[in-house]
C-alpha positions in Angstrom: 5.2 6.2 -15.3 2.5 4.2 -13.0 -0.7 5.7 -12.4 -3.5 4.3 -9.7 -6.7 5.1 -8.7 -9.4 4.0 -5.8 -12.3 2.1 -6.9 -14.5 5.3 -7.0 -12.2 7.3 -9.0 -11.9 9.8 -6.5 -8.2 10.0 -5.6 -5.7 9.5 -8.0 -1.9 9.3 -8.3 1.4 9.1 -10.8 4.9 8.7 -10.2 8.1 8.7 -12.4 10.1 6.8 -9.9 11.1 3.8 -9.9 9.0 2.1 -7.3 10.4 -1.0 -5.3 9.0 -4.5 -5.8 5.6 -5.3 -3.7 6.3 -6.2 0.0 3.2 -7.9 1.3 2.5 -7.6 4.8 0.8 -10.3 7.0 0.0 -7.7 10.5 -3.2 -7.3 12.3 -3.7 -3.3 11.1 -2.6 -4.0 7.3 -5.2 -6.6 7.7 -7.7 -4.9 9.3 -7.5 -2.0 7.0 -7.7 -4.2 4.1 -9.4 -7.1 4.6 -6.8 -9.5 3.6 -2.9 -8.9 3.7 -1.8 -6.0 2.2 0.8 -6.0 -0.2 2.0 -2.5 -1.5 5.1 -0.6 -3.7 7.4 2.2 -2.4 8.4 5.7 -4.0 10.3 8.9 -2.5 7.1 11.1 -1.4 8.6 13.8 -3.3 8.1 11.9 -6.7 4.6 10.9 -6.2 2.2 13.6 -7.2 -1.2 13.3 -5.8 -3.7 14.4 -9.3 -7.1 14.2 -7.2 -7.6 13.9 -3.1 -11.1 14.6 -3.7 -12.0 11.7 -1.1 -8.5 11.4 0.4 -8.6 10.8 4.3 -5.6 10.2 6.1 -6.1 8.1 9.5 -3.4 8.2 12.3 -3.2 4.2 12.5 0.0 4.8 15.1 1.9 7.4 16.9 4.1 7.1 13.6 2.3 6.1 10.8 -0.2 7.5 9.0 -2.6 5.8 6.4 -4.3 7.6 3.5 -7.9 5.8 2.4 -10.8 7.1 0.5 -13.6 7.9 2.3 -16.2 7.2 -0.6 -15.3 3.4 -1.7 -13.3 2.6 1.1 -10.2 1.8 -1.1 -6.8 1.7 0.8 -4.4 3.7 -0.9 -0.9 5.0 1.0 0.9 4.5 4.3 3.8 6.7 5.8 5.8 6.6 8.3 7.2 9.5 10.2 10.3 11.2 9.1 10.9 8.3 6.2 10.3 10.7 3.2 8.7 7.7 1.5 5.0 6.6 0.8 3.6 3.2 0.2 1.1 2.8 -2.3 -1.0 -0.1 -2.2 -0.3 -2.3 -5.5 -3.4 -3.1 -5.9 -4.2 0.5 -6.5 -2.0 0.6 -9.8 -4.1 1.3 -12.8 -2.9 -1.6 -15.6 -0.1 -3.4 -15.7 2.8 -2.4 -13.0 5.7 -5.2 -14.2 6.4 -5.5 -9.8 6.8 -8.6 -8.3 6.6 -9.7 -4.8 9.8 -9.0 -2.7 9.3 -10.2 0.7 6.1 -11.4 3.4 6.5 -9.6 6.8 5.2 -10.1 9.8 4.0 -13.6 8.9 3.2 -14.4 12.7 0.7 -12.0 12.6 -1.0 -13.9 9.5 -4.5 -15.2 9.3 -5.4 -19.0 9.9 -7.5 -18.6 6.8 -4.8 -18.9 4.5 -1.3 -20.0 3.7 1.6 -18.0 2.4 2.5 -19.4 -0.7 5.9 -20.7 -1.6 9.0 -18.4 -3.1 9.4 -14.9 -1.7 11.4 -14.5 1.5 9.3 -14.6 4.7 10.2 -12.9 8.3 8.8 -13.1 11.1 
């Protein structure tokens, strides 16, 4: 089972899937929303249970997509996309150890100049 939490405490999750391994993603709104790239896991919606939305706000970020961010600390949290039945969860988020490794970069046109993707997982554009 993982567990996560935003930096205030605030909203918490579990899951008993099996998540997939961390997809980090290199375009301008998973930037904006987190300051960085954001890199995040992937469960059926259905198996993650939310245990305390106390701060939970979810933000339209696209006439498809949806992103869910506490309103308190800030903390990015999930993402979904229309009709998917799936939720991200940002890795970061994961309380301890999560055993995931990076996957895949996307949308590494979109990157920063400030940084450099690092060598070994595969890239698209």
């Amino acid at each position: 089972m993982l567990k996560g939490s935003c930096l205030c405490g605030g909203i918490a999750w579990t899951t008993r899937a099996t998540p997939r391994d961390s997809i980090a993603c290199h375009c301008t709104q998973c930037r904006k929303t987190s300051g960085h790239y954001w890199s995040a896991t992937q469960v059926p919606t259905a198996d993650l249970e939310i245990t305390r939305a106390d701060t939970l706000t979810w933000y339209q970020s696209s006439p498809r997509a949806r992103r869910g961010f506490c309103n308190t600390c800030g903390s990015s949290i999930f993402w979904q996309m229309e009709g998917e039945g799936t939720t991200s969860i940002g890795s970061g988020t994961i309380d301890g150890g999560s055993g995931l490794t990076t996957s895949e970069h996307i949308y590494c046109a979109s990157k920063g100049d400030y940084y450099d993707i690092e060598a070994g997982p595969a890239k698209s554009a």
